[in-house]
C-alpha positions as CSV (number, residue, x, y, z in Angstrom):
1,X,77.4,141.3,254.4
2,X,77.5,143.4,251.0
3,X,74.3,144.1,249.5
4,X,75.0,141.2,246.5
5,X,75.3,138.8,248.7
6,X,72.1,139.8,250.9
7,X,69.9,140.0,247.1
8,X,71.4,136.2,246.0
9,X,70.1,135.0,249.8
10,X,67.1,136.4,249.1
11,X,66.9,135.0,245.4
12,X,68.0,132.0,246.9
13,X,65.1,131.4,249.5
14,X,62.3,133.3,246.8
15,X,63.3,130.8,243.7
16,X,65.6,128.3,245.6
17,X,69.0,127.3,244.8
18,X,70.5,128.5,241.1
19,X,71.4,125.0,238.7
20,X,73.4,124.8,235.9
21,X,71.6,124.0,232.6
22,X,67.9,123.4,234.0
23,X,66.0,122.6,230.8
24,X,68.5,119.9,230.3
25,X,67.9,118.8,234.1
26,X,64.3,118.3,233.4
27,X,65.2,116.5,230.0
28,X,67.4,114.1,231.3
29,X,65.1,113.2,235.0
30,X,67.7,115.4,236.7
31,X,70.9,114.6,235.2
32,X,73.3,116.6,232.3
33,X,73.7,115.0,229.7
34,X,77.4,114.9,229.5
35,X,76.6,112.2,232.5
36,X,74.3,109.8,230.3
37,X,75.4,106.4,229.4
38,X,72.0,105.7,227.9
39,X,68.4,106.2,227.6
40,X,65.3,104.8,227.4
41,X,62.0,106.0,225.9
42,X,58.7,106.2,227.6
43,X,57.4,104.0,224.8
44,X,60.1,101.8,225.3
45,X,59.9,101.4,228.6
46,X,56.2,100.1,228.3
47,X,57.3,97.1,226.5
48,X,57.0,94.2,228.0
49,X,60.8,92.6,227.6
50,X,63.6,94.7,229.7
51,X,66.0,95.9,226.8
52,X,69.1,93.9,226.8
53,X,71.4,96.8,226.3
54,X,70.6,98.5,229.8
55,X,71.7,95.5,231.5
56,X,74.8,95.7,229.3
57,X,75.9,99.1,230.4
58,X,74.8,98.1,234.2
59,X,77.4,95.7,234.3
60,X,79.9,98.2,232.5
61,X,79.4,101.1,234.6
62,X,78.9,99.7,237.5
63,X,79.1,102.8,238.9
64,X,76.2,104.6,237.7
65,X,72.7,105.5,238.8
66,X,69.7,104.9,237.5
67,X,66.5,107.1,236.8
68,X,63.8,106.7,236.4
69,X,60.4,108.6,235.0
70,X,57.7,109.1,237.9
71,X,55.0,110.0,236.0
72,X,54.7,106.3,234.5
73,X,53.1,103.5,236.6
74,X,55.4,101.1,238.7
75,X,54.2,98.2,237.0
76,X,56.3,99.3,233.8
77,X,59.5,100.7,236.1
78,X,59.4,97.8,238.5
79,X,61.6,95.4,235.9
80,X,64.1,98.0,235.5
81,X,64.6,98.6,239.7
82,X,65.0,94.8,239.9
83,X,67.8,94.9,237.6
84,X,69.3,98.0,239.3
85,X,69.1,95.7,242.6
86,X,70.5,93.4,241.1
87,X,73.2,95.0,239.9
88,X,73.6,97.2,243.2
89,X,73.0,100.5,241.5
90,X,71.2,103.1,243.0
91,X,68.0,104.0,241.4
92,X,65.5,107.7,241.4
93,X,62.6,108.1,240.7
94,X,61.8,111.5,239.7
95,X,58.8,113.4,239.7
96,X,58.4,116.6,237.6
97,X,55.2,118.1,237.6
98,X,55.9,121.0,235.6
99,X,57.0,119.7,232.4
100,X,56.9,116.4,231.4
101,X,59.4,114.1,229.5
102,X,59.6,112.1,226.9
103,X,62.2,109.8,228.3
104,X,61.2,106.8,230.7
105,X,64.6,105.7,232.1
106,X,68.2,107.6,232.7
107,X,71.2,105.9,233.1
108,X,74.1,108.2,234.7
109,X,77.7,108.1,235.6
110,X,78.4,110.5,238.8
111,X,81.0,112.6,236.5
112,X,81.0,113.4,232.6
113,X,81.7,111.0,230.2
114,X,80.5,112.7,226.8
115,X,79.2,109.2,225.1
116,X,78.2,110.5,221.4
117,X,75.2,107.2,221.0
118,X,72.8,107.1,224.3
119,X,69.2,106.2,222.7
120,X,68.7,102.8,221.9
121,X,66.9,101.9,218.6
122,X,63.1,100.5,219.4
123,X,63.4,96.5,219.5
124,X,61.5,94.7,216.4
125,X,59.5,91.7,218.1
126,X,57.7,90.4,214.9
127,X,56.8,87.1,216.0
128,X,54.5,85.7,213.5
129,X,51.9,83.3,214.2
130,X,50.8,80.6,212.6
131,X,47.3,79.3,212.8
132,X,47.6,75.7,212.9
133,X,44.1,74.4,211.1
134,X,43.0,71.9,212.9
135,X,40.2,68.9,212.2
136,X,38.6,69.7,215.7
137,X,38.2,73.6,215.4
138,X,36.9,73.0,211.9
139,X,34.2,70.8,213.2
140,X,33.6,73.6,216.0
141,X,33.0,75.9,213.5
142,X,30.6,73.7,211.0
143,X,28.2,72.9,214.0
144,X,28.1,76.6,215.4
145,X,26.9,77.3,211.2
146,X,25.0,74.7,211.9
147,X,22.7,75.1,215.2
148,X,22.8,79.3,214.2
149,X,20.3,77.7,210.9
150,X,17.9,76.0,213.2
């Protein structure tokens, strides 16, 4: 063996194995992102509603893998594995304890596609409510005024 090839075993076992664009790894939950299809932010992957557009690109790219952030709880992933079941795409989830980030869900082709748009705009749920007055919580209210004079 020449003595290169001895020093990048060595490296090799010291630091492990040499990646290509590691910052972007750790971005992307262990994927380039010449592989993304889209993404998801943690933020948005709190919300309660699953965002329509993931199981758009599921059925598109059928394909594709999904991953997932494992610093967030499972309650909040656990929508988004169903719907990779469903569609029978694998899913990761992946854990990096040295840097954290921002993004809550990867979805990957195997080979590069180069898609220009992968975040998806935050969904506006403005439902307004209307308080409906009502003869019975009225009278609630006068007889609570009521019994707090006595």
């Amino acid at each position: 063996m020449s003595r290169l090839k001895v020093e990048d075993y060595l490296e090799q076992g010291i630091h492990g194995p040499k990646e290509i664009k590691p910052g972007e790894r750790r971005e992307f939950l262990s994927t380039l992102r010449e592989r993304v299809i889209i993404v998801l932010k943690k933020s948005q992957v709190f919300e309660t509603n699953v965002y329509p557009e993931i199981e758009q690109m599921m059925k598109q790219y059928p394909r594709s893998n999904l991953f997932l952030n494992g610093q967030m709880d499972y309650q909040y992933l656990g929508k988004y594995i169903k719907l990779a079941m469903s569609h029978n795409i694998p899913y990761k989830i992946v854990l990096n304890k040295e840097q954290n980030s921002n993004l809550g869900l990867v979805l990957a082709e195997n080979n590069a596609i180069n898609k220009e748009e992968i975040y998806i705009e935050k969904q506006n749920h403005a439902i307004q409510v209307i308080k409906k007055k009502s003869y019975k919580a009225f009278f609630k209210r006068w007889v609570k005024k009521l019994l707090k004079k006595r």
